[in-house]
C-alpha positions in Angstrom: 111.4 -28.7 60.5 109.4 -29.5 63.5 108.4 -27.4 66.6 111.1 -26.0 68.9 110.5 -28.0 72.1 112.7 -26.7 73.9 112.0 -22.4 74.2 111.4 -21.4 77.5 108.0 -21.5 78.5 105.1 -18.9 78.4 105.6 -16.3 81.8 102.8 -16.2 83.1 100.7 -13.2 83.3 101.6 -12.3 86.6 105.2 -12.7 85.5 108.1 -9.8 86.9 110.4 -9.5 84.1 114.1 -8.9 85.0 114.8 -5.8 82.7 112.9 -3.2 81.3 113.6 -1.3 78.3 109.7 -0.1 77.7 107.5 1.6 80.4 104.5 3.0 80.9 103.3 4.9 84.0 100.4 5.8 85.1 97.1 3.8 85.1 95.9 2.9 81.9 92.4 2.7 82.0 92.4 5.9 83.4 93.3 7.6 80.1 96.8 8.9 81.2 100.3 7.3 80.6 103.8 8.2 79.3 105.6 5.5 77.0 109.6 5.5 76.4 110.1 3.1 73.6 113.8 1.4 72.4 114.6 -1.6 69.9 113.5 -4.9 71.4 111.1 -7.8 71.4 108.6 -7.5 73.8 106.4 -9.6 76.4 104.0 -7.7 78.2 103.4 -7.9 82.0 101.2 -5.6 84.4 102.0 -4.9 87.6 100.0 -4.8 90.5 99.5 -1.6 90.4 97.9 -1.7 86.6 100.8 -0.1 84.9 101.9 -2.2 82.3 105.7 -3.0 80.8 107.3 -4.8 78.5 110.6 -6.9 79.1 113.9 -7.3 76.8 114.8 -10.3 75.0 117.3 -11.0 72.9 115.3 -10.9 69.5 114.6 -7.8 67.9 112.0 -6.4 65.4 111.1 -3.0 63.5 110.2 -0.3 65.9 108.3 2.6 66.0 109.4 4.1 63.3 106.9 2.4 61.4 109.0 2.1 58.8 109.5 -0.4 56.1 107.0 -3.5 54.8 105.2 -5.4 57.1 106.8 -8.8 55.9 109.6 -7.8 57.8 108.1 -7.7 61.1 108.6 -11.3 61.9 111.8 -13.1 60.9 109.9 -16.6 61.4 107.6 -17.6 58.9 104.9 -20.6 59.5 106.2 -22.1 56.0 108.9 -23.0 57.4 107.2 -24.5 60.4 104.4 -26.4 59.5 104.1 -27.9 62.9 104.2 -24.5 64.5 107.0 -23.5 67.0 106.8 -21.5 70.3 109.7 -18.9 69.5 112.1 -17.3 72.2 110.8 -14.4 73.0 107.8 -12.1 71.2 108.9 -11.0 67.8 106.4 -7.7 66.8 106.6 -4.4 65.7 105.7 -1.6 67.6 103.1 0.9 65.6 102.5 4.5 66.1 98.7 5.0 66.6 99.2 8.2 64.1 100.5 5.9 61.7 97.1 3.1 62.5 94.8 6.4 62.3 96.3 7.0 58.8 96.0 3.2 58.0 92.8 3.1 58.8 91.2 6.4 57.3 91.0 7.3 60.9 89.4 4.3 62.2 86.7 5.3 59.1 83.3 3.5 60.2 83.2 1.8 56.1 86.3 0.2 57.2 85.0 -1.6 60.3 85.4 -5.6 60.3 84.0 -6.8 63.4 83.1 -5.6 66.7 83.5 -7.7 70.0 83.0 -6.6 73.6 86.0 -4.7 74.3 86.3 -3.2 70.5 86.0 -3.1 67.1 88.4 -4.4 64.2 89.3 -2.0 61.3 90.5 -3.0 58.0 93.9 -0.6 57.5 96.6 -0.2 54.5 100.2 0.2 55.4 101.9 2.1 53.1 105.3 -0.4 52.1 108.5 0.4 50.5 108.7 1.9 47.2 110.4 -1.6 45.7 107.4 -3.5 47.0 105.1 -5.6 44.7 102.1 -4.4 47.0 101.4 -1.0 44.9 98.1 -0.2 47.2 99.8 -1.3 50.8 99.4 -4.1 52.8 96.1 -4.7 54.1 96.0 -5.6 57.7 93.5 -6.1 60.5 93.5 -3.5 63.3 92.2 -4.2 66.6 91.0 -1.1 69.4 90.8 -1.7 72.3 88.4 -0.5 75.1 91.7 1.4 77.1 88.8 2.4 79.9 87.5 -1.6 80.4 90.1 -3.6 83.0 89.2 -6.7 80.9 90.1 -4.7 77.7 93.8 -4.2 79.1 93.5 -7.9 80.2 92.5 -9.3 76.7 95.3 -7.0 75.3 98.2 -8.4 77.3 96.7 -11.8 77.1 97.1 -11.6 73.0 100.4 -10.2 73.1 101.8 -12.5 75.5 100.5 -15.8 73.7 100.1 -14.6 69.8 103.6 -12.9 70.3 105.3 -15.9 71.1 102.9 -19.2 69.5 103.6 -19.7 65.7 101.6 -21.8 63.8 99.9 -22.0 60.6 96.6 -22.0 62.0 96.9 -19.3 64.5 96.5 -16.0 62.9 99.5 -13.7 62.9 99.8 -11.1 65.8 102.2 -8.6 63.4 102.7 -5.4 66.1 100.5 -3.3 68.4 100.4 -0.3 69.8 100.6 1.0 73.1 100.7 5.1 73.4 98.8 7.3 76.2 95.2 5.5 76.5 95.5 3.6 73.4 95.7 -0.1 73.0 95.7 -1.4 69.3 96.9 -4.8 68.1 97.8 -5.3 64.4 96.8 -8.7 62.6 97.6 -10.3 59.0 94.1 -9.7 57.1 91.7 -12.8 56.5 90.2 -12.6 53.3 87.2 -14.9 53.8 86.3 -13.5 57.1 84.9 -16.0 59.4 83.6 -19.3 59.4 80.8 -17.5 61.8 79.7 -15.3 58.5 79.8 -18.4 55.9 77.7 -20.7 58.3 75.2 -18.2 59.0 75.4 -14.9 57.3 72.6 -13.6 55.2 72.6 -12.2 51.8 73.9 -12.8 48.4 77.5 -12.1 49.0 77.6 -14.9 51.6 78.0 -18.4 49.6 77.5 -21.3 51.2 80.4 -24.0 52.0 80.6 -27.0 50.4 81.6 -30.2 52.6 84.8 -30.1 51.5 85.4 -26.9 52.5 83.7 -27.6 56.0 85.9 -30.3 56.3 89.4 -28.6 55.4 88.2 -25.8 57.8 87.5 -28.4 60.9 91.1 -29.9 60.3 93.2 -26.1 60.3 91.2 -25.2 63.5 91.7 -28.7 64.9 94.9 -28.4 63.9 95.4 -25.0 65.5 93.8 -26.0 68.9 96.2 -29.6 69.1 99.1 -27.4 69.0 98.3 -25.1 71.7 97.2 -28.1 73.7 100.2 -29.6 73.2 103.2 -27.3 73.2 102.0 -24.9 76.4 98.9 -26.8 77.4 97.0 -23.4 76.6 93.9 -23.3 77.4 92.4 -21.3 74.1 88.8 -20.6 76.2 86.4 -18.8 73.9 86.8 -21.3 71.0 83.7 -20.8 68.7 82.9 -20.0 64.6 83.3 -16.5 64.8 87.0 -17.0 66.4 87.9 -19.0 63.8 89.0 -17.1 60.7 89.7 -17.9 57.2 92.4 -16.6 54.7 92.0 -16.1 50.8 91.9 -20.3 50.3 89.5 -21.1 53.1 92.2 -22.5 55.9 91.3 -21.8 58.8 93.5 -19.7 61.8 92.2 -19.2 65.1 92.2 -15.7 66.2 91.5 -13.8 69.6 93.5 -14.9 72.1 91.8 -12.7 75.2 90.6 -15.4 77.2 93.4 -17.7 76.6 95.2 -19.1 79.7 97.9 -21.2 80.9 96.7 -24.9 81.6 96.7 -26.4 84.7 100.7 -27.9 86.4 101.4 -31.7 85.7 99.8 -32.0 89.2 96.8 -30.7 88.6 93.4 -31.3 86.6 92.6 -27.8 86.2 92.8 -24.4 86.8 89.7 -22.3 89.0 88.8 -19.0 87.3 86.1 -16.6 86.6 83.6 -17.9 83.9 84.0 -16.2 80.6 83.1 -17.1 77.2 80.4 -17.6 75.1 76.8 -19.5 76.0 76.5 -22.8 74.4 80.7 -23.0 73.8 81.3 -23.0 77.1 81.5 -27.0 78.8 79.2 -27.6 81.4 81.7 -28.5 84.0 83.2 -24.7 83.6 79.7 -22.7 83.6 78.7 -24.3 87.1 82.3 -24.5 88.9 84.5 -22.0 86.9 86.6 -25.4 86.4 88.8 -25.1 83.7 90.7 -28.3 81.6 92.6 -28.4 78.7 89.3 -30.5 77.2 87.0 -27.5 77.9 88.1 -26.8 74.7 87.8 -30.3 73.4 83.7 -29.6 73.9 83.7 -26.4 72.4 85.2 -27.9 69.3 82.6 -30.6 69.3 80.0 -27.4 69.2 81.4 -26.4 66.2 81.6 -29.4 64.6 77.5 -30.1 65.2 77.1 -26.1 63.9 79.3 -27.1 60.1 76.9 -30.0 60.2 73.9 -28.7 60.7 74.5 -24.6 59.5 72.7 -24.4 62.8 73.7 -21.7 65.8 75.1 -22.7 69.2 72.5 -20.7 70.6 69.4 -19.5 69.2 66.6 -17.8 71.5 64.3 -17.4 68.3 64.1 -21.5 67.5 61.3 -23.2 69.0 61.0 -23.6 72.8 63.5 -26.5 73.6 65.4 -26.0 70.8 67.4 -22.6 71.9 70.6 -24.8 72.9 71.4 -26.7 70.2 73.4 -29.2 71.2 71.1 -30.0 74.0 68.4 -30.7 71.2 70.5 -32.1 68.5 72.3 -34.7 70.5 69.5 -37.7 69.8 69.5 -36.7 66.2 73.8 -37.4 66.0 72.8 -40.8 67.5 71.0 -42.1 64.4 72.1 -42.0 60.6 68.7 -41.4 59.8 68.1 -38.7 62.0 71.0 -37.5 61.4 70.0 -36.5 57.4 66.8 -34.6 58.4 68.8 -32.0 60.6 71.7 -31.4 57.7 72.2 -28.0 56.3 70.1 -27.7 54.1 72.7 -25.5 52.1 74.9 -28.2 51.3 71.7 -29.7 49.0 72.0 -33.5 50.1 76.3 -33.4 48.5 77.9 -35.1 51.3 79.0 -38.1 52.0 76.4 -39.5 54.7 79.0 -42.4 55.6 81.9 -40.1 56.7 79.0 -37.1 58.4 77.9 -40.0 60.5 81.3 -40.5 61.6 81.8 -36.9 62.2 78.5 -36.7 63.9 79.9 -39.6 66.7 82.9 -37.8 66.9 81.0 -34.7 68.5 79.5 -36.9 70.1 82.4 -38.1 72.0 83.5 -34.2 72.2 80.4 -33.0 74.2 80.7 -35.5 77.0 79.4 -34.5 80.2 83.0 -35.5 82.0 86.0 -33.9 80.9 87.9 -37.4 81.0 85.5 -38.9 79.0 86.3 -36.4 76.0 89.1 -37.2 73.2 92.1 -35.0 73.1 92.3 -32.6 70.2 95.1 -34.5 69.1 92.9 -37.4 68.9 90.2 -35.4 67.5 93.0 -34.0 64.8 93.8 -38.2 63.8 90.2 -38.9 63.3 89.2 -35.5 61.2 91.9 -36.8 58.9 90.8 -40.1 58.7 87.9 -38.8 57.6 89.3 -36.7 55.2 91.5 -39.7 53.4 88.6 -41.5 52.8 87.1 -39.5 50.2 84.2 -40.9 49.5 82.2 -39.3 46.8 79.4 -36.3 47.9 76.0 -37.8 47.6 73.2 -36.1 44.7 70.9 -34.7 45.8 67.4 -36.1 46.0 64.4 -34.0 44.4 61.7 -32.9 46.7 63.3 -32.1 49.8 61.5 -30.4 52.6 64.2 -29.6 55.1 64.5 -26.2 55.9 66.1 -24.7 58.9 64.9 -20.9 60.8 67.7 -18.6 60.4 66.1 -15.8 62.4 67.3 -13.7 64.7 71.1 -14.6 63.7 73.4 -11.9 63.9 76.8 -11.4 62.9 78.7 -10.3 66.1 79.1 -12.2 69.8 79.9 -10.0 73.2 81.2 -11.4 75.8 82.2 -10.9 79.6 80.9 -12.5 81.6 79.3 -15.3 79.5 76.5 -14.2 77.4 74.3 -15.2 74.4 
């Protein structure tokens, strides 16, 4: 089954919904509010005022009861859409934050994933149903919110309103949040491999490098992911970059973090004007010096990405050598040349990929990190090509004794802020 064209679109933000069944008063970010809660699905709205509501709509889902296993939240499941689908209305589960505290060993610092600039991520276990095959819980990903930071309450509605509605295999799973007094939590399916961030440039034993294979499955799902967004809203995603992009327990890759993430421009328009936000050496050129937004701002972000699997490099890196910090303002001459192209590699994959189909990879970028946003390919087109790629399985190269390539890897760390834009 293919995607369902023809669901109502995406309100945006701004949106006034018709009937409420959930309120909160007060001002959020002030650290008071009163929630009344009733069985619905919900899309999330703020007012002028910086209250915050969420509308009816005719589906429903588990609420805040907390009871029951968290496979039940959604009754739409990605296997059955492989192309994704944009469903009716939001479909999540409303959590208690007594029953997150208690999944989380009370937000426990040992069970801290991540940490961004408007929160941290917890690992949690949900108690499920005695007749569940899960004996220990499910595991899930728990995301707190800065309640006191106006662009925390923004990122929060922002993820509800697009993750609550966009289904697709490589989008991670929004499952619930919560919203109670000064609280703002959102609930996520748990990746077991973390992110491609921590496989490209983590340190340590536990971190095992990718093999091209890998790298190129992974480039596919988030292609994938970002072609569908494109295409069925003409979302702009925003903040694309490794550490967004997440992988489960067989390396496929789902795009997570949808704070930043905004509707694309009207058939009448080339793009939309907003404040720059985002991440140094993701964001396009064109947006960092007019706050100019297209649908292919995302297009060069991918082609960042695609240089940083190729090269195990960072986007940014203050601690290479002086004209080197911004690597695909250094790299680009190297993607030019087949040649040059080997002797900036990752030196982790040890010389086993297939130089024909990296060169081709390599010009793809290329064509992604175009000055001019009309010059870049579509991700869709990008998508085609990555396949291409992929069905012509040529054989990983040996490789050769008595290499010399090394690359720095200091002064990498694990976690990016951001707002406004920022190393």
């Amino acid at each position: 089954m293919g995607t369902c064209w023809g669901s109502p679109k995406l309100p945006p933000h701004n949106s006034n919904p018709t009937t409420t069944t959930t309120t909160t008063t007060g001002n959020l970010s002030g650290g008071t509010a009163s929630t009344s809660t009733s069985t619905s699905t919900s899309t999330l709205t703020l007012t002028s005022t910086g209250t915050s509501r969420v509308t009816s709509s005719s589906c429903s889902y588990t609420t805040s009861s907390g009871s029951g296993n968290i496979s039940s939240v959604s009754k739409f499941s990605d296997d059955h859409y492989p192309d994704g689908q944009i469903l009716p209305a939001a479909n999540l589960r409303i959590f208690t934050f007594a029953e997150l505290k208690a999944a989380t060993r009370n937000f426990r610092l040992d069970t801290v994933l991540g940490e961004g600039g408007f929160g941290k991520v917890y690992k949690g276990w949900l108690e499920d149903k005695p007749s569940s095959k899960n004996a220990n819980g499910t595991v899930i990903a728990v995301k707190k919110l800065n309640s006191e930071s106006l662009q925390g309450l923004e990122e929060w509605k922002s993820e509800v309103n697009f993750l609550g509605r966009l289904s697709h295999p490589n989008l991670v799973k929004l499952l619930g949040y919560c919203l109670e007094e000064a609280e703002l939590l959102l609930i996520y399916e748990f990746m077991q491999k973390g992110s491609l961030e921590n496989h490209l440039f983590g340190r340590g034993s536990a971190v095992q490098p990718l093999p091209w294979d890998i790298r190129l499955k992974i480039a596919i799902g988030a292609a994938r992911g970002l072609a569908f967004l494109h295409t069925s809203e003409k979302v702009i995603y925003r903040d694309f970059k490794a550490s967004n992009i997440l992988l489960d327990g067989a390396y496929n890759a789902k795009i997570s973090d949808f704070g930043l993430a905004k509707l694309g421009p009207s058939a009448s328009r080339s793009h939309v004007t907003t404040r720059v936000m985002g991440t140094y050496g993701y964001a396009a050129p064109e947006y960092v010096a007019t706050g100019h937004l297209y649908v292919k701002s995302d297009v060069y972000a991918f082609g960042v990405v695609l240089v940083e699997m190729l090269t195990g490099l960072r986007a940014l890196d203050p601690n290479r050598p002086s004209g080197q910090h911004n690597l695909t303002d250094w790299i680009k001459p190297y993607l030019h040349d087949r040649r040059k192209l080997k002797s900036i590699m990752d030196f982790r994959l040890e010389g086993k990929y297939p130089s024909k189909v990296a060169f081709r990879i390599a010009q793809l970028a290329l064509r992604c990190l175009e000055t001019e946003p009309k010059q870049r390919p579509s991700m869709k087109e990008v998508l085609e090509s990555l396949e291409r790629f992929h069905a012509a399985n040529e054989k990983p190269m040996e490789p050769k004794s008595g290499s010399n390539h090394t690359h720095s890897r200091r002064g990498q760390q694990a976690v990016h802020h951001r707002s406004p834009l920022h190393p």
